[in-house]
C-alpha positions as CSV (number, residue, x, y, z in Angstrom):
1,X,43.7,-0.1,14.8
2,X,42.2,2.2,17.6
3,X,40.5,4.4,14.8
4,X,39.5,1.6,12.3
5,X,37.9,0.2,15.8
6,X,35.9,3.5,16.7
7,X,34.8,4.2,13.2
8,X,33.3,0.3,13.3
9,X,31.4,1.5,16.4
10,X,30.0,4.9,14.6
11,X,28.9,2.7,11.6
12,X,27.1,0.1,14.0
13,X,25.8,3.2,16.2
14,X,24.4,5.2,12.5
15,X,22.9,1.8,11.7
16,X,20.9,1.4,15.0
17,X,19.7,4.8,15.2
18,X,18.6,4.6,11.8
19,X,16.4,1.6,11.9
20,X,14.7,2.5,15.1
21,X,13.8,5.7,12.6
22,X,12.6,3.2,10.4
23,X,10.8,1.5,13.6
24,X,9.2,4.5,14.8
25,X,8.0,5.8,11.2
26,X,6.5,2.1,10.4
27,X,4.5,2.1,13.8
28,X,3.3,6.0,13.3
29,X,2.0,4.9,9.8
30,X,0.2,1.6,11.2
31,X,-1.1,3.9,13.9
32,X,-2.2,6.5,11.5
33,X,-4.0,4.0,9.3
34,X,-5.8,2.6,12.1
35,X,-7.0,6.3,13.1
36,X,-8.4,7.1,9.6
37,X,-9.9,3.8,8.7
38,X,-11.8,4.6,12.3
39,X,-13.2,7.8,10.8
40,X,-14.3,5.9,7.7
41,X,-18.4,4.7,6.8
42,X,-19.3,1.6,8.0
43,X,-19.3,-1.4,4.8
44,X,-22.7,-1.9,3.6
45,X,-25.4,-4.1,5.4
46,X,-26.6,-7.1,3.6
47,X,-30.1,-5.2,3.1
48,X,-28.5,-1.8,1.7
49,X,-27.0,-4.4,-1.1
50,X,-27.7,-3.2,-4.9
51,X,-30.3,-6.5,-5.6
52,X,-31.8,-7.5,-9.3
53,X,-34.8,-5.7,-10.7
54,X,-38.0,-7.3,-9.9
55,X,-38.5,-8.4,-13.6
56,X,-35.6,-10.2,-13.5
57,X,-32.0,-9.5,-14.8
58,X,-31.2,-6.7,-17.3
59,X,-30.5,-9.0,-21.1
60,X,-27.7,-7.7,-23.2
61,X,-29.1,-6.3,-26.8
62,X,-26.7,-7.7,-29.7
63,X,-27.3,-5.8,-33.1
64,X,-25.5,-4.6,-35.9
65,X,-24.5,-1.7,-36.4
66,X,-23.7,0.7,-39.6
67,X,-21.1,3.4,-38.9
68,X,-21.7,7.0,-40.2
69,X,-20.0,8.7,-42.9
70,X,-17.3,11.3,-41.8
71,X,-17.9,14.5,-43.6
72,X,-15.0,15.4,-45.8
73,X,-13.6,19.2,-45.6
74,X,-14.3,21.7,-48.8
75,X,-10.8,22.5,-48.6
76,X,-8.0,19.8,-48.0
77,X,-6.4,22.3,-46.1
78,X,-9.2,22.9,-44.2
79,X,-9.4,21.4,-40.9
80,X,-12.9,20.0,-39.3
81,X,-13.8,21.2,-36.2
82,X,-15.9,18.7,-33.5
83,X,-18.8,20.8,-33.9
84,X,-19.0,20.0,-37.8
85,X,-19.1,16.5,-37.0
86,X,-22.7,14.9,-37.1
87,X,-24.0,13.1,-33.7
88,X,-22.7,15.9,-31.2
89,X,-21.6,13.4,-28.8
90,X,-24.5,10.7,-29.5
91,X,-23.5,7.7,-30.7
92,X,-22.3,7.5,-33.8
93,X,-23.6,4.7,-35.5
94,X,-27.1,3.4,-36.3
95,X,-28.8,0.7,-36.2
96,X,-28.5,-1.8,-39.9
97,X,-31.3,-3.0,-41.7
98,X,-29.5,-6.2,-42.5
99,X,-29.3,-8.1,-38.8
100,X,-27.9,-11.0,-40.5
101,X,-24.0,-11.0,-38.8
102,X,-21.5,-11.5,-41.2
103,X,-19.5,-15.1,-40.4
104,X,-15.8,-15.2,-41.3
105,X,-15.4,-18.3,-44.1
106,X,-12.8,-20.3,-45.9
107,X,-11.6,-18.2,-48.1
108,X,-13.2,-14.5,-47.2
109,X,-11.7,-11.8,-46.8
């Protein structure tokens, strides 16, 4: 009984000094925070704002597109590089003659 007793009181004592750990760590960490958001910029002022062009807002372009043709190797064990490719990193599409956009009917596929 004695021992059962003693080793209750080494759990209860473990468990205290453990959360005031826990405490101590949480307050550092709130502390810390505080500290470093101190150091930060200031937010922006209402007249540093990003505001809308004086011609009005920007419109959004919708056209259609034609998508270009993927060159096919000499060999079909041949592998194509990214420098064989056509566009070098500009877009890779241009713009269709045909602006009409294709609608999705009964029946289409």
């Amino acid at each position: 009984m004695e021992m059962s007793a003693s080793n209750g009181a080494a759990v209860g004592v473990f468990a205290l000094v453990v959360g005031l750990i826990v405490v101590v760590a949480l307050i550092w960490a709130v502390r810390l925070g505080m500290r470093t958001r101190r150091r930060e910029s200031a937010p922006p002022r209402p007249e540093e704002q990003p505001r809308l062009p004086e011609s009005g807002p920007v419109r959004e372009l919708q056209e259609m597109r034609e998508p270009d043709e993927v060159p096919r190797a000499k060999d079909e064990s041949e592998r194509l590089t990214p420098h064989q490719l056509s566009g070098g990193g500009t877009s890779g599409s241009r713009r269709s003659e045909d602006q009409k956009r294709r609608r999705w009917g009964s029946g289409s596929a």
